[in-house]
TORKOL-4160 file (C-alpha; in steps of 0.2 Angstrom, whole numbers, padded with zeros to 4 digits, m for minus):
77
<pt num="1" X="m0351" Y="0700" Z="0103"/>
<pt num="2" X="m0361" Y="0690" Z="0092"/>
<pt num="3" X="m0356" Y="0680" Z="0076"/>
<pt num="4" X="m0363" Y="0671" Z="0062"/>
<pt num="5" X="m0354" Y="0658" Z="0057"/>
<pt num="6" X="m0365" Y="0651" Z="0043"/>
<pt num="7" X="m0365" Y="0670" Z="0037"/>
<pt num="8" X="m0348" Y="0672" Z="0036"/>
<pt num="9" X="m0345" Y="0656" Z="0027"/>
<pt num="10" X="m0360" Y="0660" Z="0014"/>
<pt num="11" X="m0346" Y="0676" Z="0012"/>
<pt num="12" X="m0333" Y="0666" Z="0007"/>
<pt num="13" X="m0343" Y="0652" Z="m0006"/>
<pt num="14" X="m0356" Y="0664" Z="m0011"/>
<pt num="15" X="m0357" Y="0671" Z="m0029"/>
<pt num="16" X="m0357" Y="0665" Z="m0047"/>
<pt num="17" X="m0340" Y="0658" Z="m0055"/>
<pt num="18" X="m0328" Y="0673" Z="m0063"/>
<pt num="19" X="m0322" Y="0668" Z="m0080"/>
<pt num="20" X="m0309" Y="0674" Z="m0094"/>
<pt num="21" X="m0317" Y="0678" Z="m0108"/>
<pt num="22" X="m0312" Y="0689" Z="m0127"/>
<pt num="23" X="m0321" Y="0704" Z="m0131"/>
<pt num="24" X="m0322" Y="0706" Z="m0152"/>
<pt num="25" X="m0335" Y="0720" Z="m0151"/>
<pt num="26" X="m0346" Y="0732" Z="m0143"/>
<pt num="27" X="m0364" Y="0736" Z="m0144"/>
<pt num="28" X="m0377" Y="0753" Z="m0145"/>
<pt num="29" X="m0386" Y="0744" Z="m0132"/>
<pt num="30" X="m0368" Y="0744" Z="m0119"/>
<pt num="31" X="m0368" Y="0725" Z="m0123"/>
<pt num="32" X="m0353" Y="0719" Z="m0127"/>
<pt num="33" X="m0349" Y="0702" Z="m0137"/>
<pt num="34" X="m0335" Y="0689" Z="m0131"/>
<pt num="35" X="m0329" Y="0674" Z="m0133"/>
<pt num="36" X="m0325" Y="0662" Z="m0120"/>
<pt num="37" X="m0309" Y="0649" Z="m0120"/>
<pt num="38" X="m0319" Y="0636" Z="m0124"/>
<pt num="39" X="m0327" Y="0644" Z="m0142"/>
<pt num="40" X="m0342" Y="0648" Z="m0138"/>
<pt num="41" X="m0349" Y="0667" Z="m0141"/>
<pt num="42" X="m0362" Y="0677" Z="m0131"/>
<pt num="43" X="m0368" Y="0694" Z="m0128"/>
<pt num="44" X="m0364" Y="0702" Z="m0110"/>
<pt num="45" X="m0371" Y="0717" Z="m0101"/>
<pt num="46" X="m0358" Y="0731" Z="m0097"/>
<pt num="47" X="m0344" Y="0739" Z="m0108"/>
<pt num="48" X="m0326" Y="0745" Z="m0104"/>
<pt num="49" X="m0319" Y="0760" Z="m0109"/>
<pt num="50" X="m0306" Y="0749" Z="m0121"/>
<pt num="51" X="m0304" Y="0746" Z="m0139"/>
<pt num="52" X="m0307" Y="0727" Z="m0142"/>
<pt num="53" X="m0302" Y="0717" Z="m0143"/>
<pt num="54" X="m0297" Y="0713" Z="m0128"/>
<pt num="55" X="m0298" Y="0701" Z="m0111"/>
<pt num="56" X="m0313" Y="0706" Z="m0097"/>
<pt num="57" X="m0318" Y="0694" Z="m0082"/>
<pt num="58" X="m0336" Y="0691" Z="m0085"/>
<pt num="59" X="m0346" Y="0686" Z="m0070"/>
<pt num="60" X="m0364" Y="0682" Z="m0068"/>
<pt num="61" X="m0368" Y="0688" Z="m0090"/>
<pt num="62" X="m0361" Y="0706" Z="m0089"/>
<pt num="63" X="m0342" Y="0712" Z="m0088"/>
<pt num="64" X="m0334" Y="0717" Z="m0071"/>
<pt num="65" X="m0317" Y="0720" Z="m0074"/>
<pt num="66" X="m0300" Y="0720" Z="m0087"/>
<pt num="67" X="m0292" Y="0703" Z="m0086"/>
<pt num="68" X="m0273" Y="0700" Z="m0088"/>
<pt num="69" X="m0266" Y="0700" Z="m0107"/>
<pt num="70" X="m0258" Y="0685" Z="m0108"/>
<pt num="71" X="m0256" Y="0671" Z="m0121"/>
<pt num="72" X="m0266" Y="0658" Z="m0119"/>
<pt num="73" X="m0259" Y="0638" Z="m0115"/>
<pt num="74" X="m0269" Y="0623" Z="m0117"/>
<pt num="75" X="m0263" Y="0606" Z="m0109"/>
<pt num="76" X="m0271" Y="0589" Z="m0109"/>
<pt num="77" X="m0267" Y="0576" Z="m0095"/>
C-alpha cells in the first residue's frame, strides 16, 4: 500500500477560512448581501432558500451553508 503523507496533510490544512457572516438581502443575480461580525458589508455568490435575515457560513466569497442563530458576545482581554 501506498501513502502520501504530504497529501493527506494538505487534506487536512487545505482550504480558505469559513466565517460567520449576516445575510440582510438577496439579489436577482443569486447574490446575496451580508455583513460580517466585524461591520463590514459585501456581496456573496449563492443564496439559501431562507428569508433574511439570517446567519450563513461564507467561505471562499459565496455562501455554503445555514450558521447557528445565536446571540452574538464580544469580549476584550
Amino acid at each position: 500500500m501506498q501513502t502520501d503523507l504530504w497529501s493527506q496533510f494538505g487534506g487536512l490544512v487545505a482550504g480558505a477560512p469559513r466565517y460567520l457572516a449576516h445575510v440582510f438581502s438577496h439579489n436577482a443575480d443569486g447574490t446575496s448581501n451580508v455583513q460580517t461580525l466585524e461591520g463590514g458589508t459585501m456581496r456573496a455568490n449563492g443564496q439559501l432558500s431562507q428569508t433574511p435575515p439570517y446567519t450563513a457560513w461564507i467561505q471562499d466569497g459565496r455562501v455554503v451553508d445555514a450558521g447557528p442563530n445565536l446571540p452574538l458576545v464580544a469580549l476584550e482581554v
